[in-house]
Each structure stands twice: as C-alpha cells, then as structure tokens.
C-alpha positions in Angstrom: 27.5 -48.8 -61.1 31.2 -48.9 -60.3 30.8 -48.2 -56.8 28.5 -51.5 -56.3 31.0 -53.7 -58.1 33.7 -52.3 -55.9 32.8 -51.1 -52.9 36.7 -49.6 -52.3 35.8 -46.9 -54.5 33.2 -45.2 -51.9 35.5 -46.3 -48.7 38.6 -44.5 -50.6 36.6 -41.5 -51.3 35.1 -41.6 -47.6 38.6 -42.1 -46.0 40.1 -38.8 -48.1 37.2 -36.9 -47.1 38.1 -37.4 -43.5 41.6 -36.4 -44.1 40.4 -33.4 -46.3 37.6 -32.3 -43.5 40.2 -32.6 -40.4 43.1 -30.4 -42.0 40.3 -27.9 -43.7 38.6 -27.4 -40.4 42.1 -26.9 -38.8 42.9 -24.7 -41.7 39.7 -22.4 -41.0 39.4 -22.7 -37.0 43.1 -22.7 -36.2 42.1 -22.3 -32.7 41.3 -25.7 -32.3 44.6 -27.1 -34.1 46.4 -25.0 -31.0 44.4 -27.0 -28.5 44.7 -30.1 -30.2 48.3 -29.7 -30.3 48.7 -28.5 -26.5 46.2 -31.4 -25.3 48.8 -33.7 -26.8 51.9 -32.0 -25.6 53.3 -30.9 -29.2 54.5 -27.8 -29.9 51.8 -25.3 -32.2 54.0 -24.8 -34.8 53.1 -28.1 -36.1 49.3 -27.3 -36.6 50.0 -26.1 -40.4 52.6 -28.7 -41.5 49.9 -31.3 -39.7 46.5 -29.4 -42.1 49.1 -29.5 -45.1 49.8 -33.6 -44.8 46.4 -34.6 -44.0 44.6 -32.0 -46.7 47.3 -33.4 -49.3 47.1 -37.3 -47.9 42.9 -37.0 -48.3 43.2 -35.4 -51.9 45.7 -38.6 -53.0 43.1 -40.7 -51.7 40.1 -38.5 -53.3 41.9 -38.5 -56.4 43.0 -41.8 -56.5 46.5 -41.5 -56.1 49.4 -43.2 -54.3 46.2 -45.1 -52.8 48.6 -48.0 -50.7 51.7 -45.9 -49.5 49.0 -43.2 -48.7 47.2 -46.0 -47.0 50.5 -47.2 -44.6 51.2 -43.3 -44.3 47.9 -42.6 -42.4 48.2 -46.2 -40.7 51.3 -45.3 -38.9 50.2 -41.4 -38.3 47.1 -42.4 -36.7 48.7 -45.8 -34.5 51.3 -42.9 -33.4 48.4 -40.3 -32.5 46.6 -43.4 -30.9 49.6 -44.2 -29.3 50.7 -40.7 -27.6 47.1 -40.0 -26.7 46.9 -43.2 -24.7 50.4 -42.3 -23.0 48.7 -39.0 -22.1 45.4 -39.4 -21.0 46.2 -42.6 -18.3 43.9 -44.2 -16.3 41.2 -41.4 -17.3 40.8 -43.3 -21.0 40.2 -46.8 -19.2 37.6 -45.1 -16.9 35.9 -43.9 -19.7 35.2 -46.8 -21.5 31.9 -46.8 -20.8 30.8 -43.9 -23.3 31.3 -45.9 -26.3 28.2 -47.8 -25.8 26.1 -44.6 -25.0 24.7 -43.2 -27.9 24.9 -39.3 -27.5 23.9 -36.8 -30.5 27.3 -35.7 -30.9 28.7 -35.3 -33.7 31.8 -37.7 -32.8 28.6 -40.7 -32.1 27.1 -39.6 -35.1 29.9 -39.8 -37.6 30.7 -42.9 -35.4 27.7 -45.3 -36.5 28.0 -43.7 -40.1 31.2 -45.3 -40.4 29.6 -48.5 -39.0 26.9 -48.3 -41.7 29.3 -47.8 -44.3 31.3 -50.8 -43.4 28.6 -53.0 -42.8 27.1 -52.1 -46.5 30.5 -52.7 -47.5 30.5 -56.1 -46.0 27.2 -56.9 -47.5 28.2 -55.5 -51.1 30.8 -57.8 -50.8 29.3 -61.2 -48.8 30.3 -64.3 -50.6 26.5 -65.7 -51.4 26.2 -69.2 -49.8 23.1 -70.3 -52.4 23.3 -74.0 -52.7 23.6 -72.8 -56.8 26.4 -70.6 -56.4 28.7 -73.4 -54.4 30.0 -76.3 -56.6 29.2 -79.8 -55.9 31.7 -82.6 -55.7 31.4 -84.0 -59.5 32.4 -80.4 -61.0 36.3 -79.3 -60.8 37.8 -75.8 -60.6 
C-alpha cells in the first residue's frame, strides 16, 4: 500500500483537505469569513480572494501539484496569520495558555489530537527499527 511506504502521501492529502475545508466553509458561511476578517483587523473584501487561495492551495496539494512552493506558500501565510493574531490579541493569548491542556469536545480539540494521531502514526510508519539485525556490525562496510 503506497500510503504505508510513504506516509507523505496521507499528510499531503490531509494538509489540502484543511485548506480545501477552511475556504469551502468560508465560501458557504460567508458570515464567518466577515468576522474572521474584522477579529483580525482586515478589511472584508478580502474574505473571497482569501476562500479562492486556500481552496486552490488545498486542491495543488490534493492533487499533487506544486507540492514544495505550495508548501513555503502556506508556511509564510500561516507564520503571518500567527503573527498578526498574536499582535492583536496581547496579553489575553498568554493568559490563556492554560486551555491547551484541557481537553474540551470542541471541535478545534478534536481536530486537535487527530492531527496528533496522525503525526504520531506518521512517526511510527517511519521509525528507523533499532533490531540488533537491522544495524550493521563493525566487520561489514557500507
């Protein structure tokens, strides 16, 4: 099975979906895209090119496409959304720290320790095996 040779394949995939969800729920509740965009200070126009780039960015990774400049694209979109939100929200982020190690049934916690289990499968798909068989001894050469 591809997937278990290279775990990339379902973290590519996973990654797109993201992308595609976020601008398709903006898309179809454009309500929220408004207050996302007044919570961080930015004019509403933007809401639609903002659907279109991350619908288009989560198809390229879907379908395989562009995978590393789509890749750097989203690094640097979500380190400036990080960025700006932290400006904005001040000493109120710091003083809620603390809810990261709640667990709440919300849907942000949920999708939360999904991605944890998908990296940590992805980690042990992937684990170098440390069997005294797999490891060479001194007398054999590379």
């Amino acid at each position: 099975m591809k997937i278990l040779k290279n775990p990339r394949v379902i973290l590519r995939i996973l990654m797109g979906l993201v992308f595609l969800s976020a601008g398709s729920y903006r898309l179809f509740v454009p309500e929220a895209a408004w207050v996302e965009m007044a919570n961080l200070k930015m004019s509403d126009t933007l809401a639609l090119p903002l659907m279109v780039f991350e619908m288009l960015l989560g198809l390229a990774l879907i379908f395989n496409r562009y995978v590393k400049a789509v890749s750097i694209i989203l690094i640097v979109f979500l380190l400036g959304a990080l960025g700006r939100a932290l400006m904005l929200a001040g000493d109120s982020f710091w003083l809620g720290l603390g809810e990261l190690f709640v667990f709440d049934v919300t849907p942000t916690d949920f999708f939360l320790h999904l991605v944890f289990i998908i990296i940590l499968l992805f980690l042990a798909l992937t684990a170098v095996a440390k069997h005294p068989e797999d490891v060479p001894d001194n007398s054999q050469k590379d």
